[in-house]
C-alpha angles and dihedrals in degrees: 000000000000095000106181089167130034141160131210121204133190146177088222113097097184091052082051106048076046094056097041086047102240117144112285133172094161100087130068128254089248093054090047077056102052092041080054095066098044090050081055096052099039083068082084090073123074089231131358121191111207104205134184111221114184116241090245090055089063112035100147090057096044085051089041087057099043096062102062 
């Protein structure tokens, strides 16, 4: 995809506080882990924004989501 920007949102806010590298406790060891990794790959991008998004801000989504 060629992909050189991208931005990652969540409705975690703890995920995001951890990827943007703000103080966090709120989060395991094994998803530390896992956000790890994604900090790793997202080394690929010229520039990668990590967001928070409240879960109202994004009902569809969340409904979309909620069907499958």
């Amino acid at each position: 995809m060629q992909l050189q920007s991208v931005v990652i949102e969540t409705d975690n806010k703890g995920v995001a506080d951890y990827l943007q590298q703000k103080t966090t406790s709120t989060i395991s060891w094994s998803t530390k882990a896992i956000l790890d990794q994604a900090v790793s790959f997202s080394n690929a991008f010229d520039y990668v924004q990590f967001s928070f998004c409240p879960r109202i801000c994004n009902v569809s989504a969340h409904m979309m989501a909620a069907s499958t």
